[in-house]
Each structure stands twice: as structure tokens, then as C-alpha cells.
C-alpha positions as CSV (number, residue, x, y, z in Angstrom):
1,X,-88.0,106.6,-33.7
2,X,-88.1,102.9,-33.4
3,X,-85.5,100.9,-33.3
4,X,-83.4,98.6,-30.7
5,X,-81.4,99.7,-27.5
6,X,-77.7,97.8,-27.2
7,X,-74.9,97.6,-24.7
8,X,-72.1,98.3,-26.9
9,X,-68.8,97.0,-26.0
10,X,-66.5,98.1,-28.5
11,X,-62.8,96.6,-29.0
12,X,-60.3,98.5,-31.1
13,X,-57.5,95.9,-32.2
14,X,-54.6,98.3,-33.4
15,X,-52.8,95.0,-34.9
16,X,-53.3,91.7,-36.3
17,X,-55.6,89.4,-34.8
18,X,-53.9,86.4,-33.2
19,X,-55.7,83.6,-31.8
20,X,-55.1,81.8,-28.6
21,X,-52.9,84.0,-26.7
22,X,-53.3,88.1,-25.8
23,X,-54.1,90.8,-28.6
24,X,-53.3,94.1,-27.0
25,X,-56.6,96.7,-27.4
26,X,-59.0,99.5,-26.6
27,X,-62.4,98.7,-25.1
28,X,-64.7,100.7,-24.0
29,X,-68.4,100.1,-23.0
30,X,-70.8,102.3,-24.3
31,X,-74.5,102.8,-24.6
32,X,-75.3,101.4,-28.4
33,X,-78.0,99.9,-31.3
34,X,-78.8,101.4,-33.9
35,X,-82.6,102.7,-33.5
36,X,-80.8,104.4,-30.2
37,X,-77.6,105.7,-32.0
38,X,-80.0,107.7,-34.5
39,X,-82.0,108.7,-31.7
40,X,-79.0,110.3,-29.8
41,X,-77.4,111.7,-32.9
42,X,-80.8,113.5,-34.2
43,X,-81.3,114.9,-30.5
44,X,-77.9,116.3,-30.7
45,X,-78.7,118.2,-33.5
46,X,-81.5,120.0,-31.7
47,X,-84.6,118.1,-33.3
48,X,-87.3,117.2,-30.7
49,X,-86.6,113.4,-30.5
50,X,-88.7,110.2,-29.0
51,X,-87.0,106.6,-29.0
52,X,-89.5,103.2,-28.1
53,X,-87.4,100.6,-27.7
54,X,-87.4,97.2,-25.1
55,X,-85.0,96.3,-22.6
56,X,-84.3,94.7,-19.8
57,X,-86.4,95.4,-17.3
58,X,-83.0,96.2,-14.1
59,X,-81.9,98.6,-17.0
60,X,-84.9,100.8,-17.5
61,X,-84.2,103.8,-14.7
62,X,-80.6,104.0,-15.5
63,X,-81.0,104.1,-19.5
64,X,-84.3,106.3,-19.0
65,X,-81.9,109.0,-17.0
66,X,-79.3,108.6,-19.9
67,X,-81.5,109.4,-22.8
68,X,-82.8,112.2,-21.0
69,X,-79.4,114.1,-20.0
70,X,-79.2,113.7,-24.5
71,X,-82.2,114.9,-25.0
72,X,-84.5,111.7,-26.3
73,X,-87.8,111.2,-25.0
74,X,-87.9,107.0,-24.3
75,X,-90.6,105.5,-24.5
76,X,-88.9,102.0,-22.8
77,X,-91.1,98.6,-23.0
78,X,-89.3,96.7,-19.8
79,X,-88.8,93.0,-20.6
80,X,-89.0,90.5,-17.4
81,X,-87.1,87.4,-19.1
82,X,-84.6,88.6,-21.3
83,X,-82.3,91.1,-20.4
84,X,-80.9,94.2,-22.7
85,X,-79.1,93.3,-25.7
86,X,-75.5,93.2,-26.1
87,X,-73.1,93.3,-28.8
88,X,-69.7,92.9,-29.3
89,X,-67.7,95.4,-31.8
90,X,-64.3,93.9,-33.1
91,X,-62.9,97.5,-34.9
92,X,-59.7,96.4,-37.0
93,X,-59.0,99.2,-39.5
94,X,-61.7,100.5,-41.4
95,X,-63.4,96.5,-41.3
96,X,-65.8,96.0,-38.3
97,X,-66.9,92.4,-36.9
98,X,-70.4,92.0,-34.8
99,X,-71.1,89.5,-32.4
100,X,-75.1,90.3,-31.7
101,X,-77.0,89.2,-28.7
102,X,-80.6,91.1,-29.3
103,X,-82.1,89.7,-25.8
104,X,-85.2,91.5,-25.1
105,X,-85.0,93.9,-28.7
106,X,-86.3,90.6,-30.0
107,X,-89.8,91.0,-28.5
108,X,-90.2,94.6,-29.1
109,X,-94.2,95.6,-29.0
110,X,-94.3,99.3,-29.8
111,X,-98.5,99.0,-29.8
112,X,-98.6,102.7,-27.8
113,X,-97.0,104.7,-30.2
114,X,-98.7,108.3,-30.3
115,X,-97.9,109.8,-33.8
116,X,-100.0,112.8,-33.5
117,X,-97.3,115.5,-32.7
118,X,-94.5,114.1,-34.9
119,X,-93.4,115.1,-38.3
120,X,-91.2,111.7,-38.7
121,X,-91.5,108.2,-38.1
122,X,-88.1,106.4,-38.8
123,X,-87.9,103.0,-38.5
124,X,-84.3,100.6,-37.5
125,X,-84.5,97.3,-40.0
126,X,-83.4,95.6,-37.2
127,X,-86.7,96.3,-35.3
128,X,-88.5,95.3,-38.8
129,X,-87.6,91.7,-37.7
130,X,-89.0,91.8,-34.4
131,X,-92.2,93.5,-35.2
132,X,-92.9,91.5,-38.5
133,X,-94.3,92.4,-41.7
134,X,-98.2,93.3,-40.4
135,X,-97.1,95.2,-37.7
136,X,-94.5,97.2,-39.4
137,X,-97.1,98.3,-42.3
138,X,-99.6,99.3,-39.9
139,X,-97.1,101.5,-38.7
140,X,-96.2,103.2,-41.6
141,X,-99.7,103.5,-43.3
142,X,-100.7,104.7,-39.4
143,X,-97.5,107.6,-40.3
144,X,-98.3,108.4,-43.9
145,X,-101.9,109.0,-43.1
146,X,-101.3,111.5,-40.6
147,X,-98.4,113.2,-43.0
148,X,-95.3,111.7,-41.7
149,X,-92.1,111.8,-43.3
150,X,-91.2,108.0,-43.4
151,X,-87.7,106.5,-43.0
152,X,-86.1,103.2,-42.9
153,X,-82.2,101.9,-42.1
154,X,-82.1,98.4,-43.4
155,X,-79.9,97.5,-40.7
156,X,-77.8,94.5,-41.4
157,X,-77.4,92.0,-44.2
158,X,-77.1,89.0,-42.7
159,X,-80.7,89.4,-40.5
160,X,-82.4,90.7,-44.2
161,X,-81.4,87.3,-45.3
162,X,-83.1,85.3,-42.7
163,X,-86.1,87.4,-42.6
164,X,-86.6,87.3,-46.3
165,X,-85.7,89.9,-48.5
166,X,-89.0,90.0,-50.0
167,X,-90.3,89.7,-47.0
168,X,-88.4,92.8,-45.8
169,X,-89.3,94.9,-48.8
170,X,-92.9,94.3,-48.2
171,X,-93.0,95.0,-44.3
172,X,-91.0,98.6,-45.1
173,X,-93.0,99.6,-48.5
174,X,-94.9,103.0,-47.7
175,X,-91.1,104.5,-46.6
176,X,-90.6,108.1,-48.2
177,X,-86.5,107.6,-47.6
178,X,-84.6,104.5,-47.1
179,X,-80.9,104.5,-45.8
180,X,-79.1,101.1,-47.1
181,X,-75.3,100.7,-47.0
182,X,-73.4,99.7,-50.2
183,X,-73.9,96.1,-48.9
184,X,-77.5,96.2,-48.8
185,X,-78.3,97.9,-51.3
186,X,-77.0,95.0,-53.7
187,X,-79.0,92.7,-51.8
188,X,-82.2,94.3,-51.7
189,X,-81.7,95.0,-55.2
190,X,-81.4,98.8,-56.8
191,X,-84.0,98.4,-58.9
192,X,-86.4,97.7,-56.8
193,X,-85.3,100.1,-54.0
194,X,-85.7,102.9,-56.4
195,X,-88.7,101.9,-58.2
196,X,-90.6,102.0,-54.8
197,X,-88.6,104.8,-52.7
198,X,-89.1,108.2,-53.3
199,X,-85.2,109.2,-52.0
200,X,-82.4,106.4,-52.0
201,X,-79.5,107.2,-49.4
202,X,-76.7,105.2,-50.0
203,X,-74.0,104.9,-47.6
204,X,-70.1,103.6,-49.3
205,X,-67.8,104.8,-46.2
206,X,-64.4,105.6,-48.0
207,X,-66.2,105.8,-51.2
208,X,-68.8,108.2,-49.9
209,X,-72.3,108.3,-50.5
210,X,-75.2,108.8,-52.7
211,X,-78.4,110.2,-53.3
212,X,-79.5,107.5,-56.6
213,X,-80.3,108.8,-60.0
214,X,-79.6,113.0,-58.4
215,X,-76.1,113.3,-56.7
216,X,-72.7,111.8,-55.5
217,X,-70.4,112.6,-52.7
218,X,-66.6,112.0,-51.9
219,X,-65.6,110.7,-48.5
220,X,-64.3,113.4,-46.4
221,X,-60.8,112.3,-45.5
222,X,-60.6,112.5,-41.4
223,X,-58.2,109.9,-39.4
224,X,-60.9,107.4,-38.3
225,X,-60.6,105.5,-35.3
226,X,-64.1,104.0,-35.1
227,X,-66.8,103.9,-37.8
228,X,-69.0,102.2,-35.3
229,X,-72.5,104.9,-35.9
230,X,-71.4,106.9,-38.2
231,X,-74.4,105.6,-40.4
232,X,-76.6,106.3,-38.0
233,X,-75.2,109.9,-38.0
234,X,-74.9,110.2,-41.5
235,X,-78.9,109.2,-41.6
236,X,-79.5,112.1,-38.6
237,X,-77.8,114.4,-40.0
238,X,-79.9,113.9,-43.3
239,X,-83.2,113.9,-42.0
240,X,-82.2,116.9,-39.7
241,X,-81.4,118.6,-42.7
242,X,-84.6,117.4,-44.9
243,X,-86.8,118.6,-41.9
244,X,-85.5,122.1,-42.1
245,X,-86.3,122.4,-45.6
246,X,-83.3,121.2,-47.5
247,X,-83.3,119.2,-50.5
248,X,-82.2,115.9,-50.9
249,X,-78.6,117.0,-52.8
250,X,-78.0,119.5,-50.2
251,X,-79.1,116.9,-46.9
252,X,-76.5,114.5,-49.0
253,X,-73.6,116.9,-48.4
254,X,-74.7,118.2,-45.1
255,X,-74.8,114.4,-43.8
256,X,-71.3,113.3,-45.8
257,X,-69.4,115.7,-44.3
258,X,-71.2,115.4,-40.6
259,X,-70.7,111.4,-40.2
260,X,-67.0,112.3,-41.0
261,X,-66.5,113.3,-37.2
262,X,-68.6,110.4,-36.2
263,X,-65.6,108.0,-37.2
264,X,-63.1,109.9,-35.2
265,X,-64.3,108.7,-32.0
266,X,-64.8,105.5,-30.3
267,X,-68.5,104.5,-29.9
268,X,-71.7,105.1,-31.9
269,X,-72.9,108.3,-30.0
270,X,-72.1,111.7,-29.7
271,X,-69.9,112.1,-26.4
């Protein structure tokens, strides 16, 4: 697993958003990013998991001793300039806001990855960006020629669009599954995504989610308080499921139903 480590600081606004005086909330600090929300949520669900990631070099014991008491294996790059990267959740309703600070995710190396005892390499979009289109390809031809299952998560819409989305299609061509959101999906274009992907997740949140051109799922109706991750577990979940031996149709319906209980707590990871 590659992808980035975050400081999540989450704020639940029950009401409407004023500005310049007090809105009452939740907040609640908790570790976060995507490549490490997978990471947890795959660990959880008893598959032998490794997460490289950079961070800020004061953080590496302390988030080393976390991701072991879940289970990951992290393989941390320390950073000595920029510290670990923050971002700010704004949850109102089922709509989420980000304010993104990737610090030291933004120079993440990831040259000593060993693939020899893995059956999966899976890849955060957001680490896409910081390793570039060369270095991301060598990856993934280094995965496929040893017989990896290959996986991407797009990762956000708005860094696609500054990256290029031809340029992102072309780092991440190779991947066996990717993992877009309704939102990126339309922007990387459905056409192309399933001309050159092999198994095309979708993720809709209320509306569900779907395996293109083989099956369709109904959002499981739970009382959601954050949805903060539950991608991340819905893509877990998945690949947990397509390791084991299940079909894609099967893995869809496993994974619908799993990132259901995701959204019913605050925070991206399993507590």
C-alpha cells in the first residue's frame, strides 16, 4: 500500500454554517489520509498489510507504534523540513469540505519497496501526484511482472485537475482495479476508464455503487454521522474479498454493505 499519512481533524457541524461568530460542533483529532485509512481498514479485516508513506520526521515513533497496535506494517520515510500533513474535515450532512495541507506526503520517495512477498500493490491517487508519472509506472510494471493484483483510488478531483488528467491516466495505466467516486469517474471519463481497466469500482454514497458493464448496488440505509473513509473501506473491503477468491459482483456487495458502518462513526478508521 502506498499512499499518504494525514492528521485528520474532523469537525461535525450539526447546523448551518454562520460566519463570523461561534458554530457549535464535534471535533475530534484522529489519525487520517487516505493511503493510511485503506491500510487500517484492510488490516482490520485480517489481510497481512504493509503502508510506505512520509512524514514528519518528530512523528515517526509515535505513528510507527500506532500502525502496529492495527496491524500495518509501516514502512515510514521521515521528512526533516516539512512536517506531517494535516487536513481539516468540515462534515455538514452527508456534504464534506477539505482543507488539505500535504507537508511532507508531497515528497514521498517509496524507492525501497520490496514486492516479493505481496499479492497486491494498491496505490492512493493522491500519492500518484507526488511520485509522478515515471515513477508510478515503474511501480506498477515492477507489480504486474511479479503477479500482483494492481489497484488504484483516484483520490480527489480537484489535484487530478492540476496534475493533468491525461497525465494521471497515463502514470496509473497497468492497474487491474480502479476505485473512482461518482465525481471522478466523470472526469476521468468512463470510456476511457473501462476501455483500459479490467474491473471499474464506482463509489455513489446514497446512490450506492457499481461494478461497470456487470452489477449495481443500493445504499444500505444506516444513520450516518461521518462518511469521512468510508471509501477507503468500501475499497478494503473489496479487495479483501477479491483476495479470497470472490468475484467482482460478490466483492461489490460484500464492500456496499461493509462501508455502510464506516459512516456511522466519526473518523476514517476503524476504532
Amino acid at each position: 500500500m502506498i499512499g499518504d499519512v494525514i492528521e485528520d481533524i474532523i469537525v461535525l457541524a450539526p447546523s448551518e454554517r454562520k460566519t463570523n461568530t461561534d458554530n457549535p460542533s464535534t471535533i475530534k483529532a484522529t489519525p487520517g489520509g487516505s493511503g493510511a485509512n485503506f491500510a487500517v481498514w484492510l488490516a482490520s479485516l485480517g489481510v497481512k498489510t504493509e503502508l510506505v508513506a512520509r512524514l514528519g520526521k518528530q512523528d515517526k515513533q509515535r505513528l510507527e507504534q500506532y500502525f502496529h497496535s492495527v496491524n500495518v506494517t509501516p514502512r515510514l520515510e521521515t521528512d526533516e523540513e516539512k512536517e506531517t500533513g494535516k487536513i481539516v474535515v468540515l462534515v455538514e450532512g452527508n456534504a464534506r469540505t477539505f482543507f488539505t495541507d500535504r507537508a511532507a506526503n508531497l515528497k514521498l520517495e517509496a524507492k525501497d519497496i520490496d514486492l516479493s512477498d505481496s499479492h497486491l500493490l494498491y496505490v492512493s491517487g493522491y500519492s500518484v501526484l507526488s511520485l509522478g508519472e515515471t515513477k508510478t509506472q515503474q511501480l506498477i510494471q515492477a507489480a504486474k511482472n511479479q503477479g500482483l493484483l494492481v489497484a488504484i483510488d483516484p483520490g480527489s478531483t480537484s489535484f487530478i485537475e492540476s496534475f493533468g488528467v491525461g497525465n494521471f491516466l497515463k502514470a496509473i495505466r497497468g492497474a487491474d482495479i480502479i476505485f473512482p467516486n461518482q465525481e471522478e469517474y466523470l472526469l476521468l471519463g468512463a470510456e476511457k476508464l473501462t476501455q483500459h481497466f479490467p474491473e471499474v469500482v464506482v463509489t455513489k454514497g446514497e446512490l450506492g455503487a457499481e461494478l461497470v458493464g456487470k452489477a449495481k448496488v443500493q445504499a444500505v440505509r444506516v444513520q450516518a454521522l461521518d462518511p469521512t473513509g468510508a471509501g477507503d473501506a468500501f475499497a478494503a473491503k473489496y479487495i479483501a474479498e477479491r483476495l479470497s477468491g470472490s468475484g467482482g459482483v460478490e466483492a461489490l456487495e460484500f464492500a456496499n454493505d461493509f462501508a455502510a458502518l464506516a459512516v456511522t462513526k466519526p473518523g476514517g478508521q476503524p476504532s
